[in-house]
gemmi code that builds the backbone of each chain (N, CA, C; Angstrom):
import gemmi

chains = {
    "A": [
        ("UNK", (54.249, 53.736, 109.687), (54.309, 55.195, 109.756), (53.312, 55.695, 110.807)),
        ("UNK", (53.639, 56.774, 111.534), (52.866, 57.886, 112.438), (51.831, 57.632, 112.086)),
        ("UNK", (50.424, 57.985, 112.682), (49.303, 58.304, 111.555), (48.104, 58.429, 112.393)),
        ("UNK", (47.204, 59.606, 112.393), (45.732, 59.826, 112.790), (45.027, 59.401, 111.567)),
        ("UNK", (43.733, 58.048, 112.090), (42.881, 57.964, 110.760), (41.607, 57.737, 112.065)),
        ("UNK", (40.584, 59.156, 110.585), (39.034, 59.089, 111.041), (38.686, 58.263, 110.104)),
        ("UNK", (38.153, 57.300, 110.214), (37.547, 56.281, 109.333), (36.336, 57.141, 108.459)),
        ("UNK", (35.677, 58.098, 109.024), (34.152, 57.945, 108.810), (34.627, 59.660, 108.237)),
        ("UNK", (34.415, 59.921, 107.167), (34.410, 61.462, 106.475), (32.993, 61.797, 106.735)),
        ("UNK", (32.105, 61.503, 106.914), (30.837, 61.920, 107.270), (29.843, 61.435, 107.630)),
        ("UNK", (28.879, 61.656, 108.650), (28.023, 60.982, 109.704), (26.766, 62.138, 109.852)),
        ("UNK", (25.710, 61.107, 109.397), (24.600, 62.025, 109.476), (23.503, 61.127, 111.010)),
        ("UNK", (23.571, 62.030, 111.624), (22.681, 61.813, 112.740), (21.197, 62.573, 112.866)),
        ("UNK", (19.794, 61.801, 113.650), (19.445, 62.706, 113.679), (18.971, 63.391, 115.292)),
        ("UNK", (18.619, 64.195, 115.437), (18.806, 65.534, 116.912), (18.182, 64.473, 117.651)),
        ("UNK", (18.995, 64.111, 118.699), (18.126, 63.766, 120.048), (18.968, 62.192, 119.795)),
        ("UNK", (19.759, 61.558, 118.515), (20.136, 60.365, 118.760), (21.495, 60.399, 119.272)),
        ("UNK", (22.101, 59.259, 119.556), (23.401, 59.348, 120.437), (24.236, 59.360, 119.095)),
        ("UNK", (25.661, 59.579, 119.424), (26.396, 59.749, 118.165), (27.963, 58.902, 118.785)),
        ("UNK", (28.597, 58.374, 117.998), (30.124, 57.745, 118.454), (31.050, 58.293, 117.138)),
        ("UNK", (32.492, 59.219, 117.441), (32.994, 59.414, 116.009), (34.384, 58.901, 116.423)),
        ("UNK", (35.276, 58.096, 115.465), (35.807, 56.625, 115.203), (37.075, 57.878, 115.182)),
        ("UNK", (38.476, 57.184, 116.029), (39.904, 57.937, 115.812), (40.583, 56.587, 116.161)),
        ("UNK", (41.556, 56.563, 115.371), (42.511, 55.487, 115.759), (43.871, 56.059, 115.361)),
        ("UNK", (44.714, 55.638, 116.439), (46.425, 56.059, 115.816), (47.056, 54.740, 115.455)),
        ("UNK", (48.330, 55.471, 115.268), (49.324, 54.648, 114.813), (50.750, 55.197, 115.525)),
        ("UNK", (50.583, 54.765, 116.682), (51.965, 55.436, 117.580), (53.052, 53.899, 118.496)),
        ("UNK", (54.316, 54.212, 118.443), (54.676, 53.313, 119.315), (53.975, 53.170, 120.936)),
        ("UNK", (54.239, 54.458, 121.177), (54.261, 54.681, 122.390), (52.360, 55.141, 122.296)),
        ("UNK", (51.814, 55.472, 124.052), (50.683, 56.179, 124.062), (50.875, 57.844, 124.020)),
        ("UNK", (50.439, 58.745, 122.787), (50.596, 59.489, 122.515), (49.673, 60.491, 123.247)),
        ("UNK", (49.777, 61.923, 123.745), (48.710, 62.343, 123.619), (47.290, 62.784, 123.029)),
        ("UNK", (46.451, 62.303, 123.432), (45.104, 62.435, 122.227), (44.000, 63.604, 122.665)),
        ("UNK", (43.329, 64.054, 121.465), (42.904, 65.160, 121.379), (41.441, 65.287, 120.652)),
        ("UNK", (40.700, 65.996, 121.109), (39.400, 66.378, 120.115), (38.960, 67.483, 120.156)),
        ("UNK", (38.968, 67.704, 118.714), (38.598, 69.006, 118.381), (37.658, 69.235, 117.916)),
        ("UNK", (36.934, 70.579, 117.576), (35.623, 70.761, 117.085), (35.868, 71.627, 116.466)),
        ("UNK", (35.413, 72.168, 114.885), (35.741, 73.339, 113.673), (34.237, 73.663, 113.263)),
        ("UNK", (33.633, 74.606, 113.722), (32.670, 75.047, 112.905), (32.610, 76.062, 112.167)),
        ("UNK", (31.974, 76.599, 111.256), (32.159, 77.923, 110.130), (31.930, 79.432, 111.390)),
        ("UNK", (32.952, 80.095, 111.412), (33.082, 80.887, 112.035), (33.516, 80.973, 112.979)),
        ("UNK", (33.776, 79.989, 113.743), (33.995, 79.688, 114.917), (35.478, 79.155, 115.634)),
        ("UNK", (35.626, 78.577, 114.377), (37.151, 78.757, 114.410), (37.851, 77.126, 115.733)),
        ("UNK", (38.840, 76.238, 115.968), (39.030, 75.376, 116.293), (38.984, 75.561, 117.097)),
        ("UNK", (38.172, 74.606, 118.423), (37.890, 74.520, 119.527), (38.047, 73.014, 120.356)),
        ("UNK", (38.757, 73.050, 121.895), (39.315, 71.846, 121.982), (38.048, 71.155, 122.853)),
        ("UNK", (37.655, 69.934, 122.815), (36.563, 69.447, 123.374), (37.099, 68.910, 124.544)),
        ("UNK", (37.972, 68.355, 124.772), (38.462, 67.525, 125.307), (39.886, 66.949, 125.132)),
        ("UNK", (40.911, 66.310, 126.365), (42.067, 65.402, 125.836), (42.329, 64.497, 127.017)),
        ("UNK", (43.034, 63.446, 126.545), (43.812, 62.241, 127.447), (44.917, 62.681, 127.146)),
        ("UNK", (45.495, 62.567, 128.843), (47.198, 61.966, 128.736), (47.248, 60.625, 129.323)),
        ("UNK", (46.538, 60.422, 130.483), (46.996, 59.514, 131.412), (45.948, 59.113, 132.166)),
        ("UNK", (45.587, 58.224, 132.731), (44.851, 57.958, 134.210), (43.849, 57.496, 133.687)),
        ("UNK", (42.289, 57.777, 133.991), (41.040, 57.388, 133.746), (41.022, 57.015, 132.227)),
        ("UNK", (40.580, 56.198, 131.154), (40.041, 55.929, 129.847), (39.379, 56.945, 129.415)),
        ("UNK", (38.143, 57.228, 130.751), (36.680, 57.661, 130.252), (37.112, 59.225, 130.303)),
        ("UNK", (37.083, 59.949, 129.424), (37.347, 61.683, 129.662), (36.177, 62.462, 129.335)),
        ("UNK", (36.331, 63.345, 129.831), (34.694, 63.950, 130.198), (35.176, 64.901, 129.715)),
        ("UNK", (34.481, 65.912, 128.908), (34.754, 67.043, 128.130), (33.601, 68.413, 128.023)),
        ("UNK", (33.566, 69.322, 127.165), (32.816, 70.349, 127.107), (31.546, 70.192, 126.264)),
        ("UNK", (30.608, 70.377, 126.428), (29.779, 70.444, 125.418), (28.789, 69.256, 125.569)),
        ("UNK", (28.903, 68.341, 126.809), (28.181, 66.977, 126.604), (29.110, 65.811, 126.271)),
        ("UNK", (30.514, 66.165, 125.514), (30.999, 65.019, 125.238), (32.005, 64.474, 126.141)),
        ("UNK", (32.322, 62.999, 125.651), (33.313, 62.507, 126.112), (34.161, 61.395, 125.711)),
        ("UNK", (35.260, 60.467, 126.037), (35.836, 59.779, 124.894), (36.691, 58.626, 125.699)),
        ("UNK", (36.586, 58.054, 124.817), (37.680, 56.827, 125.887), (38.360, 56.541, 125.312)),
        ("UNK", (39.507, 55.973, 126.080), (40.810, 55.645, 125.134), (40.810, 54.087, 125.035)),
        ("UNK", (41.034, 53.387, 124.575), (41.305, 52.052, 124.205), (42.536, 51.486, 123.972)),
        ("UNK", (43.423, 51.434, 125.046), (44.676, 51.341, 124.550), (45.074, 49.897, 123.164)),
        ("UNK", (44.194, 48.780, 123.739), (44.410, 47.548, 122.909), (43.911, 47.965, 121.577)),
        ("UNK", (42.876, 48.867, 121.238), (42.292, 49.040, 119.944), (43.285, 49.942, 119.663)),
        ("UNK", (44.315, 50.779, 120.207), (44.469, 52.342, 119.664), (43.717, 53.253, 118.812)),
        ("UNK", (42.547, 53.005, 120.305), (41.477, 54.116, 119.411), (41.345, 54.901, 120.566)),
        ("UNK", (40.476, 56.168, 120.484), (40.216, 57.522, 121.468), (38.603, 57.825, 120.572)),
        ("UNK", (37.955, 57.051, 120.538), (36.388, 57.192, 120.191), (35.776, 58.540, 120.654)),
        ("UNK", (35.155, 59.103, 119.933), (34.602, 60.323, 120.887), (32.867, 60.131, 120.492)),
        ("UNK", (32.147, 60.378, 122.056), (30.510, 60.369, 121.815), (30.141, 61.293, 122.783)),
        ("UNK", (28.919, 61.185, 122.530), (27.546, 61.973, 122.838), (26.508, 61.189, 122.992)),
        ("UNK", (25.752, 61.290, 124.483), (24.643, 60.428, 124.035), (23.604, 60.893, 123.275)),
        ("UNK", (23.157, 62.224, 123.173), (21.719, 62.899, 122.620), (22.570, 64.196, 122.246)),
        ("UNK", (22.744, 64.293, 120.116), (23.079, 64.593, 119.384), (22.119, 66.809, 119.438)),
        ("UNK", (22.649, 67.630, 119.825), (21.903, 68.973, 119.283), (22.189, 69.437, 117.984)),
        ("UNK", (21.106, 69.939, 117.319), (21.326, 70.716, 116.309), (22.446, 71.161, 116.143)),
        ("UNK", (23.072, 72.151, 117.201), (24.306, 73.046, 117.122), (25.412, 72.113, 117.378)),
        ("UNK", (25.626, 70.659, 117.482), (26.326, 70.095, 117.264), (26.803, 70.005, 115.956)),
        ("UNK", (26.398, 70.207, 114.630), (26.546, 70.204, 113.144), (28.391, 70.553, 113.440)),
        ("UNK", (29.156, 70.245, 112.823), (30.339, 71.095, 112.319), (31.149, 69.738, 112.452)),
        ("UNK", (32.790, 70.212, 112.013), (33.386, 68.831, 111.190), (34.287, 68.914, 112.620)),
        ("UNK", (34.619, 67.440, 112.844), (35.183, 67.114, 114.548), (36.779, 66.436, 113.833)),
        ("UNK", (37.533, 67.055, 114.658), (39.066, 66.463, 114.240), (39.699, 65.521, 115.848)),
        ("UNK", (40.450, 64.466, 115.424), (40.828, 63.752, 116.044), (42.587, 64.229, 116.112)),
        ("UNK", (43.100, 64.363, 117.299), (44.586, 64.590, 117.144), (45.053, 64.419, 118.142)),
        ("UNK", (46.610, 63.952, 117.406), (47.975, 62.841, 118.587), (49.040, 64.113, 118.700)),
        ("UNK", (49.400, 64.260, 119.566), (50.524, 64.911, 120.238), (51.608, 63.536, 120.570)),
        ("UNK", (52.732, 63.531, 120.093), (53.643, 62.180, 120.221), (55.152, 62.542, 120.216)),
        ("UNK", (54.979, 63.455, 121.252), (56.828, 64.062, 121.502), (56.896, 65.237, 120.572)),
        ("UNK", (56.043, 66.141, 121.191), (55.670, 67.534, 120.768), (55.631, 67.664, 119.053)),
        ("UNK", (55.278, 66.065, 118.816), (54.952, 66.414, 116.943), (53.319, 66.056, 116.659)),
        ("UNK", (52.618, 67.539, 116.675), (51.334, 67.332, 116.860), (50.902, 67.377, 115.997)),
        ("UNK", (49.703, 66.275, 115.617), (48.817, 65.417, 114.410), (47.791, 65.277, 114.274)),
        ("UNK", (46.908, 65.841, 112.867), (45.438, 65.829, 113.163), (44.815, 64.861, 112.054)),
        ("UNK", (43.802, 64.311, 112.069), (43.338, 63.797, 111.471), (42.660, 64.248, 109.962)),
        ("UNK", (42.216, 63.549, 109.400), (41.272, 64.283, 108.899), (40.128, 64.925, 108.562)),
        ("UNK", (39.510, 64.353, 109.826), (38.018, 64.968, 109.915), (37.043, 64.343, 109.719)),
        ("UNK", (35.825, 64.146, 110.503), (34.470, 63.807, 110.320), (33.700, 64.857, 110.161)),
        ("UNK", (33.082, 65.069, 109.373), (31.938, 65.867, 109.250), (30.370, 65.410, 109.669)),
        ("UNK", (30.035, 66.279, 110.985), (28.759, 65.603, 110.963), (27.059, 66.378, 110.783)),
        ("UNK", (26.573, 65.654, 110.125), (25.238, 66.514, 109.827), (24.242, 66.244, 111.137)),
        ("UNK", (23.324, 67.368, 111.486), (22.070, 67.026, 112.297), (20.986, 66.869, 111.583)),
        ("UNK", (20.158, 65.977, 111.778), (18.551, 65.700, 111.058), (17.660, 66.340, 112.030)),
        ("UNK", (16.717, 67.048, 111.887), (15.581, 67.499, 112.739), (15.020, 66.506, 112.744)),
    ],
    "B": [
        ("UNK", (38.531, 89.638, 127.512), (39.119, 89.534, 126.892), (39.604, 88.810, 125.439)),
        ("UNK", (40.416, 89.392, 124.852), (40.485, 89.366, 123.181), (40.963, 88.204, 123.387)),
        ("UNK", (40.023, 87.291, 122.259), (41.162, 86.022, 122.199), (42.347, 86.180, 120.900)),
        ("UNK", (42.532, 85.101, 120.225), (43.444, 84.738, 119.514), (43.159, 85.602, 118.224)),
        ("UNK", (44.291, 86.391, 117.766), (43.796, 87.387, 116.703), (44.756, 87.035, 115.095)),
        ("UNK", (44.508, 87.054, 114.477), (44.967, 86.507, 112.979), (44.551, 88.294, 112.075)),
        ("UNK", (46.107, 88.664, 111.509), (45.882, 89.167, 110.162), (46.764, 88.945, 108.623)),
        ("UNK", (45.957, 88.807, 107.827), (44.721, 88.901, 107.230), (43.954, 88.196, 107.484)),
        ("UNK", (42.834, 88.618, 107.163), (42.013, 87.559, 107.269), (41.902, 86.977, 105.775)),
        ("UNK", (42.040, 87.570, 104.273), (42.433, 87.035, 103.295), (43.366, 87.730, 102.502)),
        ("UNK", (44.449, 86.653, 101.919), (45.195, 87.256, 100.870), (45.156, 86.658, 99.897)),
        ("UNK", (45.566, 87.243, 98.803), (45.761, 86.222, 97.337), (47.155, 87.375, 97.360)),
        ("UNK", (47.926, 85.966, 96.679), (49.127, 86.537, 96.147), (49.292, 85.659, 94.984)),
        ("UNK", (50.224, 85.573, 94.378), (50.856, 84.787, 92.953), (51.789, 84.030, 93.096)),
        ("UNK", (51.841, 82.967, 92.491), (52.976, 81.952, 92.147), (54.441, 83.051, 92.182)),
        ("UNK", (55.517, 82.492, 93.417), (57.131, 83.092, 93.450), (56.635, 84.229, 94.580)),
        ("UNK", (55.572, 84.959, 94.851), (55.840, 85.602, 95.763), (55.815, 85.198, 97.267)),
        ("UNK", (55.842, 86.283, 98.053), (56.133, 86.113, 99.215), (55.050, 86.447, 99.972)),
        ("UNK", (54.633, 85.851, 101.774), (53.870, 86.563, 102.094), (53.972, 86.667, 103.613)),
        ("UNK", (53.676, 87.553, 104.492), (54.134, 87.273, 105.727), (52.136, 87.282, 106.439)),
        ("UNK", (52.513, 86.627, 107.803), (50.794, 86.310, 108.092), (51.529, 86.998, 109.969)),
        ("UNK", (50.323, 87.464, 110.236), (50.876, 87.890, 111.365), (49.552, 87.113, 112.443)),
        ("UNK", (50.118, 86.805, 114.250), (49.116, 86.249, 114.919), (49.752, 86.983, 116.450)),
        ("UNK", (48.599, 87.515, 117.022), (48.791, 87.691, 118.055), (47.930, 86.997, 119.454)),
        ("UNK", (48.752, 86.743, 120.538), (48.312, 85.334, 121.058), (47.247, 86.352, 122.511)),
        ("UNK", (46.631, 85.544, 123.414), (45.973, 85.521, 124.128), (46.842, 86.294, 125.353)),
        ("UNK", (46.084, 87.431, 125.510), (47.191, 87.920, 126.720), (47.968, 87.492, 127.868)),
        ("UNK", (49.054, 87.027, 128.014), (49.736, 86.475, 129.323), (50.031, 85.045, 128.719)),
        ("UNK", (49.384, 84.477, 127.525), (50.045, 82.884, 126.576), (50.893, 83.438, 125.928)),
        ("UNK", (52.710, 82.726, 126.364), (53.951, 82.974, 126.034), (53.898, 81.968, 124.713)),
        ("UNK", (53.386, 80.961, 124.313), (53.609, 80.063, 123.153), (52.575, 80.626, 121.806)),
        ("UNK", (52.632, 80.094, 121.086), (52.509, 80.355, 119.753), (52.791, 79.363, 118.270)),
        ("UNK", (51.705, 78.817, 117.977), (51.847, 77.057, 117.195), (50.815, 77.819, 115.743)),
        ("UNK", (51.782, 77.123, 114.984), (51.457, 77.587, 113.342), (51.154, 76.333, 112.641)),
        ("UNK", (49.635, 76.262, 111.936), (49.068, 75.290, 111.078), (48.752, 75.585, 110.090)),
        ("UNK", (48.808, 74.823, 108.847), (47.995, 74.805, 107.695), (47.080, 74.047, 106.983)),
        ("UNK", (45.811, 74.367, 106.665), (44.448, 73.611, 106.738), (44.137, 73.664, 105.423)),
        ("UNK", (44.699, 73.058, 104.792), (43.894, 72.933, 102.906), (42.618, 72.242, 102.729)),
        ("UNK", (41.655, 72.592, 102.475), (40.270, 72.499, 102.112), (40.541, 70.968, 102.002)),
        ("UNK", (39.428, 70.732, 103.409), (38.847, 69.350, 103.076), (39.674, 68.159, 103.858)),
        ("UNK", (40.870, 69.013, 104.602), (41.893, 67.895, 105.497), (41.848, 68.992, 106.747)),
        ("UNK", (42.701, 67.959, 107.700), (43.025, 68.603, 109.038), (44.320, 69.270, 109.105)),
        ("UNK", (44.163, 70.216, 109.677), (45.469, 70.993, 110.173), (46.897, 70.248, 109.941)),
        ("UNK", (47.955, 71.116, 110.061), (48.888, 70.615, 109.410), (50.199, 71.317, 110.457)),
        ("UNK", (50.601, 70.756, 111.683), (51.865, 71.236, 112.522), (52.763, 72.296, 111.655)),
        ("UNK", (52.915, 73.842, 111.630), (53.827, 73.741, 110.653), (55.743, 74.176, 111.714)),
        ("UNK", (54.874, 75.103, 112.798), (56.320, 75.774, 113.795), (55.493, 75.539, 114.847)),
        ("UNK", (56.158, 75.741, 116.281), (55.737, 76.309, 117.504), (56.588, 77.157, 118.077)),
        ("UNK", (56.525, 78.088, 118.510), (57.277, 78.995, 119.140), (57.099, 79.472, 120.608)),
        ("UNK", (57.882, 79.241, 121.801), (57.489, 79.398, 123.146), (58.528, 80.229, 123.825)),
        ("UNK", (58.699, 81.234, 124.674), (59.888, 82.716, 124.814), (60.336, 82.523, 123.782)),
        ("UNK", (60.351, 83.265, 122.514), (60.889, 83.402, 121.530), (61.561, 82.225, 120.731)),
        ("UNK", (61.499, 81.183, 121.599), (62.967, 79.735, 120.666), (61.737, 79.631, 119.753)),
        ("UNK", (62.026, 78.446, 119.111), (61.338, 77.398, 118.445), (61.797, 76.345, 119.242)),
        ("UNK", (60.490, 75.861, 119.058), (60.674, 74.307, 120.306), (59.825, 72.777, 119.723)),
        ("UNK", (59.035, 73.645, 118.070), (58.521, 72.301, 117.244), (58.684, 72.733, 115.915)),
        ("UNK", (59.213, 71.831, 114.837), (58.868, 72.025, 113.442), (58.575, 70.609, 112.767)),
        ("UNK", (56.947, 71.077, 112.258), (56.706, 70.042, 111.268), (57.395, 69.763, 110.086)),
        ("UNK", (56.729, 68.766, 109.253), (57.244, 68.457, 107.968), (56.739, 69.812, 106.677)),
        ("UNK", (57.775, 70.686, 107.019), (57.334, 71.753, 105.932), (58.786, 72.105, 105.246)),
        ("UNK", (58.760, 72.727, 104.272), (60.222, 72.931, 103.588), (60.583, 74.450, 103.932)),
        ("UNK", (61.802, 74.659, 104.021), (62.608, 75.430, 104.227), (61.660, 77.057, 104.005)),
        ("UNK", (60.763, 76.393, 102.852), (60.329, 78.300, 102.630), (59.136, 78.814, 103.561)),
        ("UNK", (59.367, 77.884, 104.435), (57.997, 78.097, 105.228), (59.032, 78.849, 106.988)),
        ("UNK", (59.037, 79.754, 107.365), (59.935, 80.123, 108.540), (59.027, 81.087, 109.254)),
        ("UNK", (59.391, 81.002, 110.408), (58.492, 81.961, 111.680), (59.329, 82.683, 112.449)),
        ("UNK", (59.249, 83.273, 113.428), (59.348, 84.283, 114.609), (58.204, 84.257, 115.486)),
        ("UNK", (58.922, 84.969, 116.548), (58.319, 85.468, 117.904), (58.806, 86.131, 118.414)),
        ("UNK", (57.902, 87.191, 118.454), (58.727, 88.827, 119.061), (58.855, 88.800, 120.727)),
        ("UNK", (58.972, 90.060, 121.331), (58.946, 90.381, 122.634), (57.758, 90.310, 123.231)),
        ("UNK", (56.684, 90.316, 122.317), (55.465, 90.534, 122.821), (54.922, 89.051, 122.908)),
        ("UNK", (55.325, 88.650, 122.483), (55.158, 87.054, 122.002), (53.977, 87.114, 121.227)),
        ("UNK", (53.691, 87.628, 119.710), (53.177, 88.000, 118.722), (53.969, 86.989, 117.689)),
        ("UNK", (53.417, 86.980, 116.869), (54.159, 85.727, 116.038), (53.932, 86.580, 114.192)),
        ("UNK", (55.075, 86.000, 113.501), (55.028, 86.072, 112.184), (55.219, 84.713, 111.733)),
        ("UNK", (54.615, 84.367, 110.418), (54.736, 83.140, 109.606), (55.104, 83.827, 107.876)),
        ("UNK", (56.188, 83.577, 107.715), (56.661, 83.938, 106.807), (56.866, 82.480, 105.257)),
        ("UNK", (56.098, 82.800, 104.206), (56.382, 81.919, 103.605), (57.047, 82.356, 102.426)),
        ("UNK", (57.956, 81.724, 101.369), (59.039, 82.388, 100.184), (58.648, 81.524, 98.853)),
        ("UNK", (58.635, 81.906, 98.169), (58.377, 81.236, 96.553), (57.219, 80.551, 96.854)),
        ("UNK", (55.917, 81.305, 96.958), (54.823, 80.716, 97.160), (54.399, 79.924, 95.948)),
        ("UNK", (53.676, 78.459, 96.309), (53.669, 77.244, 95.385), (51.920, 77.677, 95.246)),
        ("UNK", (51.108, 76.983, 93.775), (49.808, 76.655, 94.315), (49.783, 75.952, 95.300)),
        ("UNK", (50.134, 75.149, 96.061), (49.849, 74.444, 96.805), (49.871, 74.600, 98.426)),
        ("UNK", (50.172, 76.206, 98.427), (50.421, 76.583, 99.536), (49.166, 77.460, 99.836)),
        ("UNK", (47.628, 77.189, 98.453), (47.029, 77.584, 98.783), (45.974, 77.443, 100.333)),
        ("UNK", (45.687, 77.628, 101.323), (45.488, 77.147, 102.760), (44.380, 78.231, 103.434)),
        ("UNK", (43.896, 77.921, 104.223), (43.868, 77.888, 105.797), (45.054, 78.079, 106.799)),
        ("UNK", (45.401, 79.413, 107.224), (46.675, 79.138, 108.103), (46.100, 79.663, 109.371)),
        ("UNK", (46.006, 78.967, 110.352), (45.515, 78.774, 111.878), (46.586, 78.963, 112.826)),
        ("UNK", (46.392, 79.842, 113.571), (47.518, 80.104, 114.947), (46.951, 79.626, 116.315)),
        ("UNK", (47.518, 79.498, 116.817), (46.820, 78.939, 118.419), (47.850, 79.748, 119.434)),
        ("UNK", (47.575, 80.007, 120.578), (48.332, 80.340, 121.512), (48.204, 79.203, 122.590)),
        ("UNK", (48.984, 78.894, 123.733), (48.722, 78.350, 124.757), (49.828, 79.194, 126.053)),
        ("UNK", (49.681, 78.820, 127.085), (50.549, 79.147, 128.421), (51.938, 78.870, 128.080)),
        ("UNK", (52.260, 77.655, 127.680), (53.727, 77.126, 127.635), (53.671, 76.267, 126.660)),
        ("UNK", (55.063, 75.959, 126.503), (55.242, 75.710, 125.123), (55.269, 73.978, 125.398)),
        ("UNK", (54.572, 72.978, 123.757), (54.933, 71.944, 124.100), (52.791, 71.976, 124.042)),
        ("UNK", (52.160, 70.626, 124.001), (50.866, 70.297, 123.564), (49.346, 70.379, 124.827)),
        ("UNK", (50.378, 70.070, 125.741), (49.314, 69.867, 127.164), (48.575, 70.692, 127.670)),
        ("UNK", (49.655, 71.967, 127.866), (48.022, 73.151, 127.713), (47.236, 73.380, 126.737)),
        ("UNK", (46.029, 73.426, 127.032), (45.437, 73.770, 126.269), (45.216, 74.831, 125.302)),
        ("UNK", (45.441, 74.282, 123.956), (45.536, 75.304, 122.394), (44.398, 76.496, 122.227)),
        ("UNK", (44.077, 77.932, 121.904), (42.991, 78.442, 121.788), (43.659, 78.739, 120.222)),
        ("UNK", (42.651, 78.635, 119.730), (42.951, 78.926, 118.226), (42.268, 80.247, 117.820)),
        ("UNK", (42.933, 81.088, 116.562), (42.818, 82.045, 116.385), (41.375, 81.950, 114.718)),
        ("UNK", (40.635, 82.670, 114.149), (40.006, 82.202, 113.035), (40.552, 82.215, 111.428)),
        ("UNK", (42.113, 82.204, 112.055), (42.663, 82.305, 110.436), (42.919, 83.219, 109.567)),
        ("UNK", (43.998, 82.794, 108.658), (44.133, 83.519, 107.669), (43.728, 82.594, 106.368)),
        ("UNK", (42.939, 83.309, 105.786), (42.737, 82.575, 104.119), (43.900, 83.066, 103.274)),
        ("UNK", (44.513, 82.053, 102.504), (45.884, 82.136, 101.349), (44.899, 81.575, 99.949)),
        ("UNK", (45.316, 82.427, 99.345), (44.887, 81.927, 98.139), (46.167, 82.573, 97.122)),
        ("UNK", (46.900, 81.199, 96.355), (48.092, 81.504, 95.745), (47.125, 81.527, 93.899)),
        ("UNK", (47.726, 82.293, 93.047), (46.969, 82.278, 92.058), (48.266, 82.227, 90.598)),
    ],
}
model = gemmi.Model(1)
for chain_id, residues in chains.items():
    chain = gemmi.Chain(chain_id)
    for i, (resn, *xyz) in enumerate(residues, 1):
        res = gemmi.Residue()
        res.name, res.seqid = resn, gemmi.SeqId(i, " ")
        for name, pos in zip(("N", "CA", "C"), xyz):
            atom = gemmi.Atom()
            atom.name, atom.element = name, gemmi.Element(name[0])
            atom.pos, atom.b_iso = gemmi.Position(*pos), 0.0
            res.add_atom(atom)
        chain.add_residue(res)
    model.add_chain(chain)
structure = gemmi.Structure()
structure.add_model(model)
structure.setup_entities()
């Protein structure tokens, strides 16, 4: 079956350490991949996406993500974690306009 | 400029009724993509709508139906509301229809079925 899985429901880091958050699909084909960011108020925000070309994707905010085609994973990191990074990060496949989200990492910051 | 606008921002309604959610998209974004976010999971594909067609439908049942006006303003209409349709319902607009442009999302409507 189809399927976005975040392995990790929650990841506590603390400010200033690097952070990696875990997406893997389940697609025939290479799907489009996606990362999102949900914080309280703020409402879903896209960090970044792959379709094609380079692995390494460079995104907003500091982050960025690589695709792995042999793993079918789309990892997303940061090297040096901010406070205002806190909020829950969604992983999602676009796979012939049937678009799929994961279920979410939630991540905490430590001062 | 206004981004992505959602009303209500909360409703409660009751088991069998009905409720309509209205979203208006980002000025000059012709598309329009409808999700539902139940506490504690990720979003949930439910329509997309791009010049007025429909051009995506998730795995939702029949009582779940949308529109897109002239303005390209969107309604999400749901019928014999279940508990389980208690949600998070999230609109996004983009340029064109289909995943590649980039989604701006609106902050929701809260459903609470009782």
């Amino acid at each position: 079956a189809q399927s976005v899985t975040q392995p990790d429901i929650h990841i506590t880091v603390s400010e200033g350490a690097s952070l990696e958050l875990r997406c893997n699909y389940s697609y025939g084909a290479t799907p489009y991949l996606f990362w999102y960011v949900q914080s309280p108020g703020q409402g879903l925000q896209l960090l970044l996406k792959y379709f094609s070309g380079d692995t390494l994707v460079q995104g907003i905010k500091g982050f960025e993500a690589e695709f792995k085609r042999s793993q079918s994973s789309f990892n997303l990191r940061k090297p040096s974690v901010h406070w205002s990074d806190a909020a829950e990060y969604f992983c999602a496949v676009d796979n012939n306009n049937d678009m799929r989200f994961g279920a979410g990492t939630r991540l905490t910051v430590k001062p | 400029d206004a981004g992505v606008t959602q009303s209500p921002t909360h409703l409660i309604k009751t088991r069998g009724q009905h409720v309509t959610l209205r979203c208006s998209p980002i000025s000059g974004h012709k598309s329009v993509s409808w999700y539902q976010q139940v506490l504690g999971q990720g979003p949930q594909f439910i329509f997309q709508y791009y010049e007025k067609e429909e051009r995506g439908r998730g795995n939702f049942p029949d009582r779940f139906s949308a529109r897109q006006f002239p303005n390209y303003s969107s309604e999400l209409n749901v019928n014999a509301l279940l508990l389980g349709d208690s949600a998070l319902y999230l609109c996004a607009s983009s340029s064109r229809g289909g995943f590649t442009d980039t989604q701006y999302f609106g902050p929701g409507t809260r459903l609470t079925v009782l």
